[in-house]
N, CA and C atoms as an extended XYZ file, in Angstrom:
528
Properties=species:S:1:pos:R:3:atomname:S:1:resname:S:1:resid:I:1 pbc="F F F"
N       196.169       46.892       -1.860 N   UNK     1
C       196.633       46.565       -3.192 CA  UNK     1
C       195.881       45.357       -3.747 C   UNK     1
N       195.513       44.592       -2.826 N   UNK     2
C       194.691       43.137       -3.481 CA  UNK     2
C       193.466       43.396       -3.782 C   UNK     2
N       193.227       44.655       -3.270 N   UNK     3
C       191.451       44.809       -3.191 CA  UNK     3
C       191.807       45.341       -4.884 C   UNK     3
N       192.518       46.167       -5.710 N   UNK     4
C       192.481       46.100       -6.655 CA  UNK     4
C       192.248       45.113       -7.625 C   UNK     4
N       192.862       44.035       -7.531 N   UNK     5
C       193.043       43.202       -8.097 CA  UNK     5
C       191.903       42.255       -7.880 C   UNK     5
N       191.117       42.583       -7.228 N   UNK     6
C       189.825       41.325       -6.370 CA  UNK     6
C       189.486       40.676       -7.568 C   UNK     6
N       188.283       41.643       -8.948 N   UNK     7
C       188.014       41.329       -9.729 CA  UNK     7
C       188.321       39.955      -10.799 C   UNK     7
N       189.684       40.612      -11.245 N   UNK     8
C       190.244       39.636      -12.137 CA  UNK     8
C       190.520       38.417      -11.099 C   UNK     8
N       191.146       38.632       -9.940 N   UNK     9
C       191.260       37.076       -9.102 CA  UNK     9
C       190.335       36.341       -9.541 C   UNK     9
N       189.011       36.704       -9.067 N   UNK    10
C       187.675       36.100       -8.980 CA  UNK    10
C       187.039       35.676      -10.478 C   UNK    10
N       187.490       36.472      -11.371 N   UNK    11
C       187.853       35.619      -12.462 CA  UNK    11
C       188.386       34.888      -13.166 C   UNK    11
N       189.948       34.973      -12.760 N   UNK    12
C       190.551       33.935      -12.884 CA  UNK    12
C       190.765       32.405      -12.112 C   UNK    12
N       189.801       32.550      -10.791 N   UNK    13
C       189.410       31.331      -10.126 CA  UNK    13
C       188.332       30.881      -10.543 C   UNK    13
N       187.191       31.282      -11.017 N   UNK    14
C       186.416       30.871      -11.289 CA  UNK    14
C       186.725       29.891      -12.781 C   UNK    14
N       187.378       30.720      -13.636 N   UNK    15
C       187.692       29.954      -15.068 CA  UNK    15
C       188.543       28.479      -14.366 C   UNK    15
N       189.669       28.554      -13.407 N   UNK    16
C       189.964       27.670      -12.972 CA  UNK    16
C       189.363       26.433      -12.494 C   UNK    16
N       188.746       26.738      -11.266 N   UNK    17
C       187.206       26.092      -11.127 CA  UNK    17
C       186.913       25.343      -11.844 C   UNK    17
N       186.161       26.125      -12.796 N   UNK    18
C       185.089       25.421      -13.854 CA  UNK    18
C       186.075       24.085      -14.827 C   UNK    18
N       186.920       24.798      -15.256 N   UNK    19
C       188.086       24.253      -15.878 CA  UNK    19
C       188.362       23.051      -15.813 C   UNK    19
N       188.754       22.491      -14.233 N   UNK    20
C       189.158       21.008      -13.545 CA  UNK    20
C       188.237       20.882      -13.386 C   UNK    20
N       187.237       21.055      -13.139 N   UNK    21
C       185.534       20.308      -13.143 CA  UNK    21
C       185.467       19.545      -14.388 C   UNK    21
N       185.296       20.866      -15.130 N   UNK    22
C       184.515       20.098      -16.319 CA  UNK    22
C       186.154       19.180      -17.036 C   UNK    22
N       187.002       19.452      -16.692 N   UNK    23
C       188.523       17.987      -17.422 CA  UNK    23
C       187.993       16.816      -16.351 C   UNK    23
N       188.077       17.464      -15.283 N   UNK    24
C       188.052       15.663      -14.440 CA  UNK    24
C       186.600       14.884      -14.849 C   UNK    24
N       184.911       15.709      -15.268 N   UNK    25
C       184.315       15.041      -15.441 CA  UNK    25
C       184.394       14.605      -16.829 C   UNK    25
N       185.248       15.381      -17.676 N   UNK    26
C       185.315       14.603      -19.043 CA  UNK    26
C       186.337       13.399      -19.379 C   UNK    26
N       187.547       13.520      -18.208 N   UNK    27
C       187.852       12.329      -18.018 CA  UNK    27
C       187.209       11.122      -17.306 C   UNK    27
N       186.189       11.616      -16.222 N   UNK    28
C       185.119       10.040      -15.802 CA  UNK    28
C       184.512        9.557      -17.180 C   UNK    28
N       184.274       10.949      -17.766 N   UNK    29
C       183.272        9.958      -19.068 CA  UNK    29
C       184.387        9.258      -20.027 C   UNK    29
N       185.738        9.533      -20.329 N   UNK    30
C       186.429        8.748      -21.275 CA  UNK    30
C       186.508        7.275      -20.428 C   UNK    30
N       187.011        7.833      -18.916 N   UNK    31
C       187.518        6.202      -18.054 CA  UNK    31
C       186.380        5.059      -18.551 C   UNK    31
N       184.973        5.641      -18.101 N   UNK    32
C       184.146        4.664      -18.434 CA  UNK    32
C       183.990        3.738      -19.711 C   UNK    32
N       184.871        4.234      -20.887 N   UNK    33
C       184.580        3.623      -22.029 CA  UNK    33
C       185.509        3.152      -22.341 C   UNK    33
N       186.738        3.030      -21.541 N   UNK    34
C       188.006        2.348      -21.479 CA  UNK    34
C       188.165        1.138      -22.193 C   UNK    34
N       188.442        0.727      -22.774 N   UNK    35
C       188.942       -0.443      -23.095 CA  UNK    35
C       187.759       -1.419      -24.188 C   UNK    35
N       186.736       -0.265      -24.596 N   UNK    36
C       185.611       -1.050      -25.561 CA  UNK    36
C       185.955        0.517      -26.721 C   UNK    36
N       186.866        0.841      -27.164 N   UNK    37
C       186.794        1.340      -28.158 CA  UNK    37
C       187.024        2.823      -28.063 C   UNK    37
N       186.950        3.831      -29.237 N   UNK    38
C       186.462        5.012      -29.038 CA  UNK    38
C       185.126        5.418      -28.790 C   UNK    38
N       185.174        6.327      -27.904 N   UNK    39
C       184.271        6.717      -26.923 CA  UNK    39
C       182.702        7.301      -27.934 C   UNK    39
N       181.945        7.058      -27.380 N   UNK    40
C       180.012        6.972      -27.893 CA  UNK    40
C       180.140        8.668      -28.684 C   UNK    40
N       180.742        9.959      -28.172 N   UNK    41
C       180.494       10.763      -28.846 CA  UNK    41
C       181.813       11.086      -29.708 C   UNK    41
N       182.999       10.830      -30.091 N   UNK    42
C       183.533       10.982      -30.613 CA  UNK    42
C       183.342       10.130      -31.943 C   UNK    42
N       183.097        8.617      -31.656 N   UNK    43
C       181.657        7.790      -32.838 CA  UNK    43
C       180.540        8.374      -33.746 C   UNK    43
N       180.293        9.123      -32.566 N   UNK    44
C       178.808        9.929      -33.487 CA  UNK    44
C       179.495       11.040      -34.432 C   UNK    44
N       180.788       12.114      -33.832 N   UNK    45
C       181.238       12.658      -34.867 CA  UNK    45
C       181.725       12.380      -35.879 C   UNK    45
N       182.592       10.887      -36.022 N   UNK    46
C       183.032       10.196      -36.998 CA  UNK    46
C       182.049        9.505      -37.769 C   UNK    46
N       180.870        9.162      -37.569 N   UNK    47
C       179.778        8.938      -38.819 CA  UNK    47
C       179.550        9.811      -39.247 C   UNK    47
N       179.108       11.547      -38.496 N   UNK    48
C       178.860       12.673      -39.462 CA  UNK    48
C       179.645       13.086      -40.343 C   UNK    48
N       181.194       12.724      -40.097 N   UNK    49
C       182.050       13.534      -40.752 CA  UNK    49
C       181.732       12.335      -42.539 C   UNK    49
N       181.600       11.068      -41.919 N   UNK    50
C       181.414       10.259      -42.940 CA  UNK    50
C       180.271       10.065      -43.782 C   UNK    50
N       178.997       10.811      -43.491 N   UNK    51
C       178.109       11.384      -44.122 CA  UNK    51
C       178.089       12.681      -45.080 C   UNK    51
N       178.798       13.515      -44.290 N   UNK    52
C       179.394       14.638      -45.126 CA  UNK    52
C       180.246       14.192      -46.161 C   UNK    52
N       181.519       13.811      -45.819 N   UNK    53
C       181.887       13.435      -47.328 CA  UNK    53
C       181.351       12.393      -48.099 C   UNK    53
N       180.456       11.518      -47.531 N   UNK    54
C       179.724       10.783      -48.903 CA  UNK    54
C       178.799       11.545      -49.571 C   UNK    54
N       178.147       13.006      -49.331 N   UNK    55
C       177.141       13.564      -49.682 CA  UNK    55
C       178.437       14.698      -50.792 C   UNK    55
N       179.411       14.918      -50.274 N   UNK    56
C       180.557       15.637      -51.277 CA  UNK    56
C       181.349       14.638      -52.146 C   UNK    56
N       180.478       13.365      -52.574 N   UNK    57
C       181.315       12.412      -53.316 CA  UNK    57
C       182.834       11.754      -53.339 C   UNK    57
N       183.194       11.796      -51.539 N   UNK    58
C       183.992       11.305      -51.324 CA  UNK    58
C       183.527        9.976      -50.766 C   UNK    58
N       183.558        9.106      -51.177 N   UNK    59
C       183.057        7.432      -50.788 CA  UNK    59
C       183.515        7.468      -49.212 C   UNK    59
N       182.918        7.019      -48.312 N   UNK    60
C       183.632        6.782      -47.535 CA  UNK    60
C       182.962        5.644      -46.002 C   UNK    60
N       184.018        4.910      -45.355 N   UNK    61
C       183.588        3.919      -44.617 CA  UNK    61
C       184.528        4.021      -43.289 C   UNK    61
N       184.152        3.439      -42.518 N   UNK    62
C       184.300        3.715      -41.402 CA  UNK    62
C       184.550        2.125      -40.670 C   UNK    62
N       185.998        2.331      -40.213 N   UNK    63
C       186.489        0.843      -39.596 CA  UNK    63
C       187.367        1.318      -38.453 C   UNK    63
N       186.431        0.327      -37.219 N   UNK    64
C       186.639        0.192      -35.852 CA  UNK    64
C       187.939       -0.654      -35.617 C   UNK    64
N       189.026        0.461      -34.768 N   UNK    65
C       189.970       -0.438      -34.275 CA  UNK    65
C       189.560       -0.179      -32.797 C   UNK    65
N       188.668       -1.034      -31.677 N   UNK    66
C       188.684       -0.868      -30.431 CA  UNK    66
C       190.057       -0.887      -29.897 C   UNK    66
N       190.780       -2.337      -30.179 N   UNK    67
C       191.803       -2.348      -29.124 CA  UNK    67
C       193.128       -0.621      -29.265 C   UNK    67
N       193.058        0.009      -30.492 N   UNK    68
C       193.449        1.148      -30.536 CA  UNK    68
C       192.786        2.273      -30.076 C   UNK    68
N       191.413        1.880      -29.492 N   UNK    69
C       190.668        3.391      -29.431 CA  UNK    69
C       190.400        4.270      -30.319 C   UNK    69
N       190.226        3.761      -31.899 N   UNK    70
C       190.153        4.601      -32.906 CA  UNK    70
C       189.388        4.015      -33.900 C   UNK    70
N       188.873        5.150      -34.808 N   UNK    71
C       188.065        4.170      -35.808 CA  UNK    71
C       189.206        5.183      -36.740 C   UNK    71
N       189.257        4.433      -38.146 N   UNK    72
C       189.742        4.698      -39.670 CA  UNK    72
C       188.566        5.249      -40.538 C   UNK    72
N       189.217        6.311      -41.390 N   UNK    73
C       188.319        6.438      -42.493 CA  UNK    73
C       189.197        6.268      -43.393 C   UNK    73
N       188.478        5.558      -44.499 N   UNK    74
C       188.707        5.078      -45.196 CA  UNK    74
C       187.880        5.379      -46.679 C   UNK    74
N       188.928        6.086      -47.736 N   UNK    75
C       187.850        7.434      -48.561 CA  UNK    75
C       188.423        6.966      -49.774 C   UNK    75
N       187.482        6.879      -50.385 N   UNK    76
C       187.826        6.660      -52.267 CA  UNK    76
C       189.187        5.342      -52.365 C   UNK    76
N       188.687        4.430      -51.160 N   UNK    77
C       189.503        3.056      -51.390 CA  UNK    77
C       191.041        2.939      -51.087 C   UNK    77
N       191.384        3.759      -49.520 N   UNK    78
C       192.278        4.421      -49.423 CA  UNK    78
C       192.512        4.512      -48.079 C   UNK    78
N       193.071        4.207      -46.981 N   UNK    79
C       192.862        4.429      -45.162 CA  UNK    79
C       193.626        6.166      -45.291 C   UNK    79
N       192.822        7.315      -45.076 N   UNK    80
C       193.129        8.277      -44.954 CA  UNK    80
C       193.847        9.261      -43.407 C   UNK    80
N       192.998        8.885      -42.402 N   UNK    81
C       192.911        9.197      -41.722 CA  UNK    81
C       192.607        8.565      -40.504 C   UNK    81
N       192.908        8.652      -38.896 N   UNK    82
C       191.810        8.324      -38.048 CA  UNK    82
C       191.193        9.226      -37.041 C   UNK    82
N       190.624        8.303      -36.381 N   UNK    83
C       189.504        9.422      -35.654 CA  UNK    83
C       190.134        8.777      -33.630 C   UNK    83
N       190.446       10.184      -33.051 N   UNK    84
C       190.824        9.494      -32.296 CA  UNK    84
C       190.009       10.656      -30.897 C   UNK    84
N       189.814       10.238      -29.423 N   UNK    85
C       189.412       11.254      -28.769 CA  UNK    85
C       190.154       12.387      -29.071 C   UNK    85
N       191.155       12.566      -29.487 N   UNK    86
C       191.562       14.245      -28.972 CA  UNK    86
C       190.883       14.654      -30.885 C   UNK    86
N       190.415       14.290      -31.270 N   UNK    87
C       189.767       14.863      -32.678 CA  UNK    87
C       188.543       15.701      -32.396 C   UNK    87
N       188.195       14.535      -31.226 N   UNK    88
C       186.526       14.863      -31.099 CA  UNK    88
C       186.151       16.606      -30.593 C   UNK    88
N       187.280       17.451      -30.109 N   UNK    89
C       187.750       19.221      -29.877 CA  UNK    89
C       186.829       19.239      -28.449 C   UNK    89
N       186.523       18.310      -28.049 N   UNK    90
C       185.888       18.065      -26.659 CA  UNK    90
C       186.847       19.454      -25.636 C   UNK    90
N       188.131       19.022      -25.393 N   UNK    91
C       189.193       19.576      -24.539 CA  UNK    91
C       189.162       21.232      -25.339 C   UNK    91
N       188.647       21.728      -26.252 N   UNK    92
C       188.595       23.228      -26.782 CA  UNK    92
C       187.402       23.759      -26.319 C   UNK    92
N       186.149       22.777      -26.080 N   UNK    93
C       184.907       22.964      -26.090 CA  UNK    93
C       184.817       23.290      -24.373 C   UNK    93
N       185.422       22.471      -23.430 N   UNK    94
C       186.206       22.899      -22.565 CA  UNK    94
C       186.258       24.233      -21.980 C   UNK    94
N       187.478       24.354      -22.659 N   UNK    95
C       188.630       25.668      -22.482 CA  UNK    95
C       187.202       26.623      -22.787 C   UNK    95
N       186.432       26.928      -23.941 N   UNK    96
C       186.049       28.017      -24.121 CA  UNK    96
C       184.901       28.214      -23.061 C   UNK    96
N       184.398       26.834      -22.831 N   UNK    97
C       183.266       27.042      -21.652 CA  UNK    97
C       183.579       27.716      -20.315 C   UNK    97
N       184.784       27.374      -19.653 N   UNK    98
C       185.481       27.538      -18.747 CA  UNK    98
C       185.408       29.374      -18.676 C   UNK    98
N       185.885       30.042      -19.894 N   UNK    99
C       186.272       31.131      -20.092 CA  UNK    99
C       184.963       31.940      -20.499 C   UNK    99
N       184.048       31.405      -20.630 N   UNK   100
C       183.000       32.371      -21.096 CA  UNK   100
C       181.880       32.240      -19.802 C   UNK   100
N       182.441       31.191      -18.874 N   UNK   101
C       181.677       31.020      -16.892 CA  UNK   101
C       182.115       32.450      -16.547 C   UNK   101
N       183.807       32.198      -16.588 N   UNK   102
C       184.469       33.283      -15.998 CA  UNK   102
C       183.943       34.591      -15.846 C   UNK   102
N       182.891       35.017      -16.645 N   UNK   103
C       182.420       36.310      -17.382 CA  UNK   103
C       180.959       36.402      -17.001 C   UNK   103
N       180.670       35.080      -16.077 N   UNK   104
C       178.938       35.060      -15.817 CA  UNK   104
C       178.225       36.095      -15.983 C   UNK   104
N       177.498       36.250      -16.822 N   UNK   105
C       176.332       37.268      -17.232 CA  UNK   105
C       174.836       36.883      -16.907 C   UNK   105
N       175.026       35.767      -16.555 N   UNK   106
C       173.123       35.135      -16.362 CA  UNK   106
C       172.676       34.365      -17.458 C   UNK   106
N       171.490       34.572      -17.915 N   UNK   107
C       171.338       33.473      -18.612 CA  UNK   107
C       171.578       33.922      -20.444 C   UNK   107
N       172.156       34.735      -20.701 N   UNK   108
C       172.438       34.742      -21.732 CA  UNK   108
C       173.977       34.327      -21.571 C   UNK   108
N       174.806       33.541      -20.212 N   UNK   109
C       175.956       33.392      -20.586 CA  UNK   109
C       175.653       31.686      -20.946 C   UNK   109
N       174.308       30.620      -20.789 N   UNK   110
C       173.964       29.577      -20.845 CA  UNK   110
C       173.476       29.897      -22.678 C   UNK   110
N       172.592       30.870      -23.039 N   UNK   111
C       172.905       31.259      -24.397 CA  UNK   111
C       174.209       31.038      -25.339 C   UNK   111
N       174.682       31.991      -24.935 N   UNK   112
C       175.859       32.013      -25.479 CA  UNK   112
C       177.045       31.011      -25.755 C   UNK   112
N       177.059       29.639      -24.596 N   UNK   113
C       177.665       28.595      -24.399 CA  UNK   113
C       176.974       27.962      -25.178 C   UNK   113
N       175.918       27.567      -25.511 N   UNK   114
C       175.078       26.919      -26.358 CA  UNK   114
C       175.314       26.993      -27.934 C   UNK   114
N       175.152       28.148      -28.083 N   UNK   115
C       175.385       28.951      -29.866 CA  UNK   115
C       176.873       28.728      -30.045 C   UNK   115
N       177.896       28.753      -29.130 N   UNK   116
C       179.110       28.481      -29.019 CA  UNK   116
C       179.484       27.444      -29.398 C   UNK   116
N       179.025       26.160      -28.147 N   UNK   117
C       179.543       25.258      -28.416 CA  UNK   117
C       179.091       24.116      -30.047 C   UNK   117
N       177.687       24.590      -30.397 N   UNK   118
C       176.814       24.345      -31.656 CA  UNK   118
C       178.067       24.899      -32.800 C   UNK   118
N       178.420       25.599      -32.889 N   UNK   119
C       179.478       26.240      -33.529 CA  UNK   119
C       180.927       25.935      -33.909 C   UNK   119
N       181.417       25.084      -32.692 N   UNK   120
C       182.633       24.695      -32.316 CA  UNK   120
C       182.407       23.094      -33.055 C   UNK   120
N       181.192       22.741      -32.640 N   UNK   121
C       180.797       21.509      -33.535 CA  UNK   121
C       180.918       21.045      -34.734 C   UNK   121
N       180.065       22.373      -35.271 N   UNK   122
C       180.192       21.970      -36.805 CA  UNK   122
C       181.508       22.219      -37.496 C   UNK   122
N       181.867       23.028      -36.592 N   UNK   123
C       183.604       23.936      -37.018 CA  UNK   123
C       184.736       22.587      -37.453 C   UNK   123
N       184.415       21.971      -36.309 N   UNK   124
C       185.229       20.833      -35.941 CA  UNK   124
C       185.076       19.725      -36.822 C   UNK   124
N       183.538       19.149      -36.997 N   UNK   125
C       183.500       18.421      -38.214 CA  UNK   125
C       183.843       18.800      -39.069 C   UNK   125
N       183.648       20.262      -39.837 N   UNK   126
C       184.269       20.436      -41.123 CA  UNK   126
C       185.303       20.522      -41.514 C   UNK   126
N       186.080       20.523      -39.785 N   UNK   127
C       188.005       20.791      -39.529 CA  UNK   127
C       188.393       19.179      -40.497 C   UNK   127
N       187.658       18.199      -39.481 N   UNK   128
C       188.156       16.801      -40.237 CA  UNK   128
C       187.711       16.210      -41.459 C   UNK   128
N       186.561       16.762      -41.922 N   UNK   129
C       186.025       16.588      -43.256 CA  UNK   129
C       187.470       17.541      -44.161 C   UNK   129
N       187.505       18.397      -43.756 N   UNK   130
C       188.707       18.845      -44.837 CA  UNK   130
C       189.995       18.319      -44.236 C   UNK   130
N       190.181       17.919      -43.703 N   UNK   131
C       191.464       17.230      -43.500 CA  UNK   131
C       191.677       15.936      -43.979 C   UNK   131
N       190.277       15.307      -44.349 N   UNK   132
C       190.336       14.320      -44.928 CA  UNK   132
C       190.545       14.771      -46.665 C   UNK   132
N       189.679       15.164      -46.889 N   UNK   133
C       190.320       15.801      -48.292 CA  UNK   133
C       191.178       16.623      -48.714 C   UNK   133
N       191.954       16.777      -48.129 N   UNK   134
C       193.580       17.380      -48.273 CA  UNK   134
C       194.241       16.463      -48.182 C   UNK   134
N       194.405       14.974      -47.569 N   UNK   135
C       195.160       13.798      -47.782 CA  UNK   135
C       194.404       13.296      -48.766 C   UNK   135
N       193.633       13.116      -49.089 N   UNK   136
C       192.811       12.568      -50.472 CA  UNK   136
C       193.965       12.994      -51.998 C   UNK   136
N       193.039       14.569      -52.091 N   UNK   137
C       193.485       15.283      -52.967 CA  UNK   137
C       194.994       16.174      -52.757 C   UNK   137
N       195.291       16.197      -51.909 N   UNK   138
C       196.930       16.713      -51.876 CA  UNK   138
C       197.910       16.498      -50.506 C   UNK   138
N       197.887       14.925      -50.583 N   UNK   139
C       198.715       14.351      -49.709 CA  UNK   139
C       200.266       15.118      -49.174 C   UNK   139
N       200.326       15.962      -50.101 N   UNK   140
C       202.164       17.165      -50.027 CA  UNK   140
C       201.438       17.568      -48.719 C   UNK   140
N       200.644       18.127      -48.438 N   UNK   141
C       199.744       19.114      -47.572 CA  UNK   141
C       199.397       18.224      -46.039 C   UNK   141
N       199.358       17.061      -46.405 N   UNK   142
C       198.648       16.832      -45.543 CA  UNK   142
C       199.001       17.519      -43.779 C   UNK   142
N       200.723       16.777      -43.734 N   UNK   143
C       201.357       17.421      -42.292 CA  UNK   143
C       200.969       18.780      -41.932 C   UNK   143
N       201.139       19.515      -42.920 N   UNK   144
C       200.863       21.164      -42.477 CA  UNK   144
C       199.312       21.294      -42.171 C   UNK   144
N       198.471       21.032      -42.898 N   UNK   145
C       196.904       21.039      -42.644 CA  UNK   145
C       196.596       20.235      -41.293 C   UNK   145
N       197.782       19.143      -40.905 N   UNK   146
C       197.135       18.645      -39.735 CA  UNK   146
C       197.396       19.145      -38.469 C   UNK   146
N       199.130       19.644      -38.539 N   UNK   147
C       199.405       20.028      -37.938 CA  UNK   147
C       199.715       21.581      -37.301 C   UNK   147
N       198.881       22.549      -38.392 N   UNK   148
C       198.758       23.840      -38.366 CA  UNK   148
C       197.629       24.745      -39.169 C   UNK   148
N       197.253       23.967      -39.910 N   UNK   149
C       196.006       25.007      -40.680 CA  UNK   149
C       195.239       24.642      -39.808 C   UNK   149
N       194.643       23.562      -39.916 N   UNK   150
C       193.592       22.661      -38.938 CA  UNK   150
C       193.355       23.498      -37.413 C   UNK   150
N       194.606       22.822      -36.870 N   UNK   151
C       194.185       23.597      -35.376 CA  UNK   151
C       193.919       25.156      -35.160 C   UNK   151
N       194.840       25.918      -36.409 N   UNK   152
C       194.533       27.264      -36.394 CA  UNK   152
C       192.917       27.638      -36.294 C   UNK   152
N       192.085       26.570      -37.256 N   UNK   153
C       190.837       26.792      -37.575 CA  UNK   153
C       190.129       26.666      -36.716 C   UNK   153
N       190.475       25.432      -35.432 N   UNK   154
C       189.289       25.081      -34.647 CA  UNK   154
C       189.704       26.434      -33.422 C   UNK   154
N       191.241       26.405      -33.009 N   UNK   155
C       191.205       27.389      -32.047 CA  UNK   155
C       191.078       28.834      -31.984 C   UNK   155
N       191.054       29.123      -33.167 N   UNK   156
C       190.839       30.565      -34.160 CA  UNK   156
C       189.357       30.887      -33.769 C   UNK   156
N       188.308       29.613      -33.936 N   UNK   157
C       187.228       29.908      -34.099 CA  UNK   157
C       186.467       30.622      -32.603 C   UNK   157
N       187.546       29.854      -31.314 N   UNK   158
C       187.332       30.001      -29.823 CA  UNK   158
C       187.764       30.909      -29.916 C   UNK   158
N       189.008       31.925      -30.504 N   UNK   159
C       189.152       33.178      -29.818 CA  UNK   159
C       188.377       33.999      -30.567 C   UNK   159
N       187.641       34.410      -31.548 N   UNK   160
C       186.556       34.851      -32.334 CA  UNK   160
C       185.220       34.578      -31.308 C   UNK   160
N       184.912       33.421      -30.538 N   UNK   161
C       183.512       33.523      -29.731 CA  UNK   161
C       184.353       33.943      -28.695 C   UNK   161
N       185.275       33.673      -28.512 N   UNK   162
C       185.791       35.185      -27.169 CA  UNK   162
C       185.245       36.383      -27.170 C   UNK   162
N       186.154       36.587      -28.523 N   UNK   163
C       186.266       38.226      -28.100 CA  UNK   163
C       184.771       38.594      -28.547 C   UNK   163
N       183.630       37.505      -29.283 N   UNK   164
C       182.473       38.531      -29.576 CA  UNK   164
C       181.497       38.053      -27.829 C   UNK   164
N       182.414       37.398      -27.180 N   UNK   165
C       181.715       37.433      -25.737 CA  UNK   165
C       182.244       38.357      -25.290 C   UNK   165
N       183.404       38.556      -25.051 N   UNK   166
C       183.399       39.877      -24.308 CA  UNK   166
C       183.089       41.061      -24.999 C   UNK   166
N       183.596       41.450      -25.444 N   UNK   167
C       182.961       42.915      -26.786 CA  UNK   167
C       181.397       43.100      -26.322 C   UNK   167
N       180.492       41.988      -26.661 N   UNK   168
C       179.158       42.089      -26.700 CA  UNK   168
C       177.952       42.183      -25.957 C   UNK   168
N       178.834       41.363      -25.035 N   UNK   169
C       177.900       40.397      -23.709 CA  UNK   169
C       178.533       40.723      -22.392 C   UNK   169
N       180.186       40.029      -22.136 N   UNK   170
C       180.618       40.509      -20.892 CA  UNK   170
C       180.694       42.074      -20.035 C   UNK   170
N       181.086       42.709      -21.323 N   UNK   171
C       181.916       43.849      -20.934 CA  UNK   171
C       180.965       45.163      -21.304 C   UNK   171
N       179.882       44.417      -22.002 N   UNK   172
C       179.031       45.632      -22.556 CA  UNK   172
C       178.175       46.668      -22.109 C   UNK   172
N       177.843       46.820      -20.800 N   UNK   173
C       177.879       47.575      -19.994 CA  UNK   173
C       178.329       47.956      -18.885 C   UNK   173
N       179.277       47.430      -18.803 N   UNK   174
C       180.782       48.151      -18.068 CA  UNK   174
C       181.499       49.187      -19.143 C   UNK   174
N       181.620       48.974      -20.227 N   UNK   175
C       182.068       50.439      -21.141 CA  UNK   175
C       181.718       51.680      -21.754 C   UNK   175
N       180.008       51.508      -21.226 N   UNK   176
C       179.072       52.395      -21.045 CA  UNK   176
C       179.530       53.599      -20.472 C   UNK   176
C-alpha cells in the first residue's frame, strides 16, 4: 500500500526539505541584520516602490525607523504607510520555490524559479505601490486592500505560477 503512495511522499518531503532550508536560511539572513534596522533587501524594495510612485506623481520619501525595523513612506506630505520585513513577500517567494523543487524537472525547473520569482517581484512592488495609493486616494479602503485585496494579489499570483508549472512543465509528459 505505501509503494503506492511512494511518489507523492517523495514529493511531499522534498517540498518539506527545501521549505525549512530555505526559512531557517532566510532567518540567518534577517538574524544578521538584527538590531541596525530593516534588512538590506527589503530597503532596496522600499526605494523602488518609492521611485515608482514618484515617477506616477505621487511625491514620495522615505524615513528610517531602525530601532522599529521599518522605514515610513511618506506620500504627498502625509506618513502613509510602512515597510516592514514581512512586506518584502520574501516568505511567498519561499513557499513557491519550495513547491516548484518538489516537481524537479532539471534545468528548466532553475528556469522557471527564476521567471517566477522575477515575477513575484515586481507583483509585490506593485502590491505596495498600490497600497500606498489606496490610503492616499481612498483611505475608506485602505483595511480591506491591506488586509485582503493585497494579499489576494501577491498569493493569487503563486497559485497562477503553480498551476502554469504543473500544467506545462511538471506534469507535461506524464499526461501524454
Amino acid at each position: 500500500m505505501l509503494k503506492d503512495f511512494r511518489p507523492v511522499l517523495g514529493i511531499l518531503l522534498r517540498f518539506i526539505i527545501i521549505y525549512v532550508l530555505l526559512l531557517l536560511a532566510y532567518q540567518l539572513y534577517l538574524n544578521s541584520f538584527a538590531g541596525s534596522g530593516l534588512d538590506p533587501f527589503s530597503r532596496v524594495m522600499a526605494g523602488q516602490v518609492m521611485h515608482i510612485q514618484n515617477a506616477l506623481d505621487y511625491p514620495t520619501q522615505l524615513y528610517d525607523d531602525i530601532k522599529g525595523e521599518q522605514v515610513w513612506f511618506y506620500v504627498q506630505k502625509e506618513y502613509t504607510s510602512r515597510m516592514v520585513e514581512g512586506c518584502n513577500a520574501i516568505s511567498v517567494m519561499i513557499l513557491f520555490v519550495a513547491f516548484v523543487f518538489a516537481f524537479y524537472k532539471g534545468v528548466k525547473t532553475l528556469a522557471f524559479i527564476f521567471a517566477g520569482l522575477v515575477a513575484l517581484y515586481i507583483m509585490n512592488l506593485l502590491r505596495i505601490v498600490g497600497l500606498n495609493i489606496v490610503v492616499i486616494d481612498h483611505k475608506e479602503y485602505s483595511k480591506a486592500a491591506h488586509d485582503f485585496i493585497f494579499p489576494a494579489v501577491i498569493y493569487g499570483t503563486v497559485v497562477v505560477l503553480w498551476l502554469v508549472w504543473i500544467k506545462f512543465f511538471a506534469l507535461k509528459n506524464e499526461n501524454s
